[in-house]
C-alpha positions in Angstrom: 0.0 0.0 0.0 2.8 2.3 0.6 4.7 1.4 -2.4 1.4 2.5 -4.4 1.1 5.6 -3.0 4.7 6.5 -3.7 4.5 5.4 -6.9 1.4 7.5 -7.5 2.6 10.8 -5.8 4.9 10.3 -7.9 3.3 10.0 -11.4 1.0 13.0 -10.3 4.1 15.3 -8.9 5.2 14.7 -12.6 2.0 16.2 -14.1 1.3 19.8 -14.6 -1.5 21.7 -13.1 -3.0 22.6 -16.5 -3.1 18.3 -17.2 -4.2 18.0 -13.1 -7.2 20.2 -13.7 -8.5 18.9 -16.7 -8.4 15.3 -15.2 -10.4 17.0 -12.6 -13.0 18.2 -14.5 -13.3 16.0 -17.0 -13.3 12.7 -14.4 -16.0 14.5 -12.4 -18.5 15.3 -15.3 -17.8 12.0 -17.4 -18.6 10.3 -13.4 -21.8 12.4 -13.1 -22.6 11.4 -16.7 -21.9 8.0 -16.3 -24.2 8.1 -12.8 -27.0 9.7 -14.4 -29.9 7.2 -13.7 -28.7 6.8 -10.1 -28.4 10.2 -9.3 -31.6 12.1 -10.5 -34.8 11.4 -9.1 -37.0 11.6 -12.1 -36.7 10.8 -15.9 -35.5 13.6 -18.2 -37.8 15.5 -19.8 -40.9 15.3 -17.9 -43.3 17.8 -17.6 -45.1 18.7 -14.5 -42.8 17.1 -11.8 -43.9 20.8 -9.6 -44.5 24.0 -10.2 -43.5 26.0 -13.6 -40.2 28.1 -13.0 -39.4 27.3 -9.3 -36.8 28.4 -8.5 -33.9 26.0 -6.5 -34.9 24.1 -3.9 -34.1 20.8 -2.1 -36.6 19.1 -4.3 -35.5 20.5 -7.7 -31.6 21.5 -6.9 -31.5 23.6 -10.5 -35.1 24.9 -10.0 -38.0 24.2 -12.4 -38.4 25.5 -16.4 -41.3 27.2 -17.9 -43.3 23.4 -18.1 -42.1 22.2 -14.7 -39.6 20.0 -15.9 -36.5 19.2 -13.6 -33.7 21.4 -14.8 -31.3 19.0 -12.9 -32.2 16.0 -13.8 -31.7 17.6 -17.3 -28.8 18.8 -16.8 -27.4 15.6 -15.4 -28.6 13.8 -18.7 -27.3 16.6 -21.1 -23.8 15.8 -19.7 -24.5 12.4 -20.5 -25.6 14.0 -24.5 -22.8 15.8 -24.5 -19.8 13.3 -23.7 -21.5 10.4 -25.9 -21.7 12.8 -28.6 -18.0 14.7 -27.8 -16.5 11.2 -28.4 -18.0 9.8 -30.9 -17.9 12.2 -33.3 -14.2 12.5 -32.2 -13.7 8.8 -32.5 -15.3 9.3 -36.7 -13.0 12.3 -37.1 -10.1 10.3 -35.9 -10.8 7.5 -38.3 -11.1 9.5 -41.1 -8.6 11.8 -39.9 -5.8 9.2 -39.7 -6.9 7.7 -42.7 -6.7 10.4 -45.3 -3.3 11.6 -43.4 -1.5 8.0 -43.1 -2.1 7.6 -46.8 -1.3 11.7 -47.7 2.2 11.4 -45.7 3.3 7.8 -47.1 2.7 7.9 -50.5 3.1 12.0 -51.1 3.4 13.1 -54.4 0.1 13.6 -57.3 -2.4 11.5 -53.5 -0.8 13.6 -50.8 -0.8 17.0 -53.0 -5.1 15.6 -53.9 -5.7 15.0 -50.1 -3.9 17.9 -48.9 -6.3 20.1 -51.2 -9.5 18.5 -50.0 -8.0 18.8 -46.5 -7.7 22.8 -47.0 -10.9 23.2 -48.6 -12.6 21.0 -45.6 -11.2 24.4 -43.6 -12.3 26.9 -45.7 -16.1 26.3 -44.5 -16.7 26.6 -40.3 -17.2 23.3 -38.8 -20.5 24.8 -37.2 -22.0 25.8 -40.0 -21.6 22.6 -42.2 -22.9 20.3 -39.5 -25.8 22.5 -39.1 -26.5 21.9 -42.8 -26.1 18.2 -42.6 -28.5 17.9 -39.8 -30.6 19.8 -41.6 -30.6 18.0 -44.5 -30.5 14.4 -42.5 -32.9 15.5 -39.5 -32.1 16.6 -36.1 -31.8 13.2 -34.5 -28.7 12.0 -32.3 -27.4 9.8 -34.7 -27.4 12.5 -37.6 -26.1 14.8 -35.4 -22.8 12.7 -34.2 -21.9 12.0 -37.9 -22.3 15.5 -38.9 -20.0 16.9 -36.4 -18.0 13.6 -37.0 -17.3 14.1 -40.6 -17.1 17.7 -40.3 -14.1 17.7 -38.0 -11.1 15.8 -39.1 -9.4 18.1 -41.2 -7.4 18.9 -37.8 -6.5 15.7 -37.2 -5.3 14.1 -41.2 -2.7 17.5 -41.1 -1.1 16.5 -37.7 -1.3 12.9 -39.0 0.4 13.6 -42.2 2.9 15.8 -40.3 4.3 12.9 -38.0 3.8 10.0 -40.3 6.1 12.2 -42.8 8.7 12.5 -39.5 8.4 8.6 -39.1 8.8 7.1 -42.7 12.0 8.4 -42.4 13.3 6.2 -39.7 15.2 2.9 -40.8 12.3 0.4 -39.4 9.8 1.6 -42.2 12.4 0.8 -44.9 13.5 -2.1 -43.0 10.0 -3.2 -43.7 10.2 -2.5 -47.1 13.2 -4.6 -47.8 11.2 -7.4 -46.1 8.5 -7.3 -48.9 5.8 -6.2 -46.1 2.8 -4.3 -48.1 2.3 -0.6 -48.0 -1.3 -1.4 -46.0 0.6 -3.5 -43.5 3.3 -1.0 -43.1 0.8 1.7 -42.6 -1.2 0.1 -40.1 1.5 -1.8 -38.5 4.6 0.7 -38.3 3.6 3.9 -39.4 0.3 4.5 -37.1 1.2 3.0 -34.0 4.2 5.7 -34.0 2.3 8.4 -36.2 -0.5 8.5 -33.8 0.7 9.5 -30.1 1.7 13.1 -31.2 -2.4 13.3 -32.2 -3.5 12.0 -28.9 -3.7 15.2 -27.0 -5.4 17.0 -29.8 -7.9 14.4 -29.7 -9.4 15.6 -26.4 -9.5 19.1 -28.3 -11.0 18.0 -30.6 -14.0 16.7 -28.1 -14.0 19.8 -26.5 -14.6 21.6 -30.1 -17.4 19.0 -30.6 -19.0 19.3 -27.6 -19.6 23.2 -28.0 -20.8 22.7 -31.6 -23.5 20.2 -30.2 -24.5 22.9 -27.7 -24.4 25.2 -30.9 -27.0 23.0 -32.9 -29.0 22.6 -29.5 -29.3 26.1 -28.7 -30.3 26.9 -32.3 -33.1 24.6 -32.0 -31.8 22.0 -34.2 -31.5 18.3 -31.7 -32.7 15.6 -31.3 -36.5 16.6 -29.0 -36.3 13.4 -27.3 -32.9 13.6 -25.8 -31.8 16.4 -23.3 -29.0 18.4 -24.3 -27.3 21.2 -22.4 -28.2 23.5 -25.7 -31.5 22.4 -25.7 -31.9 23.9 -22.0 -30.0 27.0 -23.2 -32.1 27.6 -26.0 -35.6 27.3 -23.3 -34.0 29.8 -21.5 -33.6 31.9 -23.4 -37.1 31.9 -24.5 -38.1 33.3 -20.9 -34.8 35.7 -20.6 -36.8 38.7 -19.3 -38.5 36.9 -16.7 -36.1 36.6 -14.3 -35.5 33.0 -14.7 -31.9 32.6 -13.9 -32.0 29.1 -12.8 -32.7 28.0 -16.4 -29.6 29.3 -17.9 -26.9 29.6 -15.1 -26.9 25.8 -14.2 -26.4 24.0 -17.9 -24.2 27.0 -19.1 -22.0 27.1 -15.8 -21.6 22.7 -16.6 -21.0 23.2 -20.3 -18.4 26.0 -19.8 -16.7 23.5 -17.1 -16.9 20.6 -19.6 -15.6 22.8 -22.3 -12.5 24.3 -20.0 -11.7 21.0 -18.6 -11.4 19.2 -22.1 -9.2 22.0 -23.0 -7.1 21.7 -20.0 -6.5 18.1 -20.5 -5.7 18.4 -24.3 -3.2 21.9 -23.3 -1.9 19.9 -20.4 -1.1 16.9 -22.6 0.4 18.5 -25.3 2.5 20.4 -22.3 4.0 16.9 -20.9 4.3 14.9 -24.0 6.6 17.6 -25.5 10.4 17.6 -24.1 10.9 21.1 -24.7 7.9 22.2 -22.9 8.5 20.2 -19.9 12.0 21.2 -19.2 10.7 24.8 -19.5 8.3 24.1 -17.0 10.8 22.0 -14.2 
């Protein structure tokens, strides 16, 4: 038992506080996610569980909205939204991501020069605004709505793959490979990602974090799924009822999101900060 504390306080005295935080954060909402069904006390989105825009109160912790729904209990569940659809998406954007920049970086020439292009003009349009036209197109449903930010989003991630698979086909065990007759498929999956693909770890939490606000985006505009709660979809109700002094409705699923938001940033900032030498030594 002593051994394993030492041998934790001393993985954790190695971290950063920027890295600490966003564990933090991110461990606690993900638990409260996770915990949903055993820490609410009625189903989400229910009408009439007491009066209409009660404010906090040992029954209803985040008050009531305008139909007497539990904002809580909302609020609990749209954490729950947001993470499924945070990773996801991110895990879609990774595939493709990896994908498209794997190939880019090993072959290069006439494919990487093609990819690369389609890559640039995948950032010339705002991820918001071309998922909101998916979803449109497709329907507000969860599903839709994780695929659209999914393939709207891994632009990011093929560059940064391209960039370290380019750094890695350089080293002696890809062309060792090569002399051993291994196919170009079995040296990309093989040698080149399992080494191309720690650099791209940290921005995958970002990436989540970017996700996640473009779900509360889409939800505040109106345009989610009706059946499951979302943190934008209580944003948007609030601000229906702004001038009535409602401040329940909005302080409690925007004070969460920003929290989910900071702490996925922290952890992607404070990963990037101990996985690079440079930065560590600057910081020690």
């Amino acid at each position: 038992m002593i051994l394993l504390f030492h041998n934790l306080k001393k993985i954790f005295s190695n971290l950063n506080a920027r890295l600490l935080i966003g564990i933090l954060l991110t461990g606690v909402l993900t638990i409260l996610g996770i915990l949903a069904p055993l820490i609410t006390w009625y189903p989400p989105l229910v009408a009439m569980l007491g009066p209409p825009y009660q404010p906090p109160s040992f029954q209803h912790p985040f008050g009531t909205d305008d139909l007497g729904g539990d904002i809580y209990t909302n609020t609990i569940y749209g954490i729950r939204t947001s993470l499924i659809v945070g990773a996801l998406s991110a895990l879609i954007a990774l595939i493709i991501g990896i994908l498209i920049g794997s190939v880019a970086g090993y072959y290069g020439g006439f494919l990487e020069d093609l990819l690369m292009r389609i890559t640039d003009m995948a950032f010339i349009i705002p991820q918001f605004l071309l998922a909101l036209i998916i979803v449109t197109i497709l329907g507000p449903n969860i599903y839709n709505i994780i695929l659209a930010i999914g393939v709207t989003s891994w632009p990011g991630i093929a560059r940064m793959t391209r960039a370290t698979t380019l750094s890695v086909k350089q080293q002696t065990f890809i062309e060792a490979a090569k002399v051993l007759g291994l196919s170009d498929i079995k040296i990309i999956f093989s040698e080149l990602l399992p080494n191309s693909l720690p650099p791209v770890i940290p921005y995958i939490t970002l990436q989540i974090s970017s996700n996640i606000l473009v779900e509360a985006g889409l939800g505040f505009l109106g345009v989610s799924d009706p059946n499951v709660p979302s943190l934008g979809m209580l944003l948007n109700n609030a601000q229906q009822h702004i001038l009535m002094n409602v401040w329940w409705m909005s302080v409690f699923p925007g004070v969460i999101l920003s929290l989910m938001i900071l702490g996925f940033n922290l952890l992607g900032d404070g990963l990037i900060e101990y996985m690079n030498p440079r930065l560590r030594r600057k910081m020690y």
